[in-house]
Structure formats: structure tokens, C-alpha cells
N, C-alpha and C positions, 0 to 999 in steps of 0.2 A: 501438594503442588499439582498442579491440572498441567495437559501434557500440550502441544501444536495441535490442531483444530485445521480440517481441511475447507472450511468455508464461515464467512464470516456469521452472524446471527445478526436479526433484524426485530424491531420492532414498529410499531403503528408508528408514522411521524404526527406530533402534535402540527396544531393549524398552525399556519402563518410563520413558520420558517421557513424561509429560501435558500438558507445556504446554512451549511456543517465543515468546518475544517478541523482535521486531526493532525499532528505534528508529533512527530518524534524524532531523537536522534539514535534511537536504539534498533533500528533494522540491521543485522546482519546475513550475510552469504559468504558465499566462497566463491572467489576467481574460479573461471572453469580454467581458464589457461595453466596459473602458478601453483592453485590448489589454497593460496593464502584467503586468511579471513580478509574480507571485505565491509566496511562499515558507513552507514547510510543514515543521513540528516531525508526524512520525507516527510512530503506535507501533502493529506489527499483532502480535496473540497468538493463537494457535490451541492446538486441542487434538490435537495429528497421531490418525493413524489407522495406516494403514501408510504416508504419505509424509510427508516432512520437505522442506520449499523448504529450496533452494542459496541461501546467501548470496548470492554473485557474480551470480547470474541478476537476483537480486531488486535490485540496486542499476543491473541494467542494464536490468531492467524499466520501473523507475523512472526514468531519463534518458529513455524516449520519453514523458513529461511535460513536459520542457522548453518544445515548441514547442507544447501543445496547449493550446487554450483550452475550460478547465473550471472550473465549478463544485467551490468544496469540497467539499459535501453531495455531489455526485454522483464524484467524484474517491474519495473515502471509498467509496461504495459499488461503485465499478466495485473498485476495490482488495480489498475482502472478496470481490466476486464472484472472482475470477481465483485469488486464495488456493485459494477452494471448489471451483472447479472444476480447476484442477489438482494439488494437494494433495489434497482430498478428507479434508478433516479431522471431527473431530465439531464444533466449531463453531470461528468466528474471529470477533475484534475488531477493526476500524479506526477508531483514535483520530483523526482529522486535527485539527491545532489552525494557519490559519494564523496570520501574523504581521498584526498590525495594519495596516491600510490607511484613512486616514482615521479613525482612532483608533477603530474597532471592528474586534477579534479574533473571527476564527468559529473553532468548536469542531465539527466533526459527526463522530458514533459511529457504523458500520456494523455490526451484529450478523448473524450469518446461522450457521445450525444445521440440522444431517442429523437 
């Protein structure tokens, strides 16, 4: 088994795709506040430029969230930043939608554009 991976991996984007979307429902964190696990429906879209994120990177990227305690909103935008900076796309989406907790669902959108 291969362990969290601090940044996602890239390769050449083939021609003539404009758009990439990833979706899962398997992101986890931890409330910073309760310490409880936290679990997260995301969906990141980008527009590639010359790279295309690696599947496999990106779901191993995503396990170093497990133990970490993070905010949605801020969990959403570190997720768009790491796209942007090593992808280097013309722009990226992160939907984060968690699961209710005390019977309010948060929803935060991270937008970011070259």
C-alpha cells in the first residue's frame, strides 16, 4: 500500500481537452473545533494548460487529509491552490460539499484563474 503524497503528480496534457473533472466522495479530515472525523463529497474541474494531474497522485494526495484538522472553506481552497500550482492550469474549481454534522451541510467553492 503507498502512503499520502505531499503534492499531486502531472503529466503532458494531450491536445484538445479543455476541461478535467474529478469527483469523489471519499475526502476525509478532522473538525479542528470537536476533533470528529469529517467527510467530504468533492469535485475539482480545471481547464489544463500543458498538464493534466495523475489520478493516483490525486487520491493519494487526498489521504494526507485524513489526520488533519481543517476547515472546509479552507480545505476547498488549499485543494484549488495545489491544482494551480502544480498543474498550472487556466483556471480550477473546488466544490467541497461536507456531510452534515449537527444537521447543517457546508458547501465552499474555491475559484482560482491565471
Amino acid at each position: 500500500m503507498r502512503h499520502a503524497i505531499d503534492h499531486v503528480e502531472v503529466f503532458p496534457a494531450p491536445a484538445n481537452v479543455t476541461s478535467v473533472r474529478f469527483t469523489t466522495d471519499e475526502l476525509a479530515s478532522v473538525c479542528p473545533v470537536t476533533q470528529q472525523p469529517d467527510l467530504a463529497h468533492v469535485v475539482i474541474e480545471y481547464g489544463p494548460d500543458q498538464w493534466c494531474i495523475e489520478s493516483k497522485s490525486l487520491k493519494l494526495y487526498l489521504w494526507g487529509f485524513r489526520d488533519r484538522a481543517v476547515f472546509a472553506e479552507a480545505l476547498a481552497a488549499e485543494l484549488a491552490g495545489e491544482v494551480m500550482i502544480t498543474a498550472q492550469p487556466h483556471h480550477v474549481t473546488v466544490t467541497l460539499t461536507q456531510r452534515p454534522r449537527g444537521g447543517i451541510e457546508v458547501q465552499a467553492v474555491a475559484r482560482l484563474e491565471r
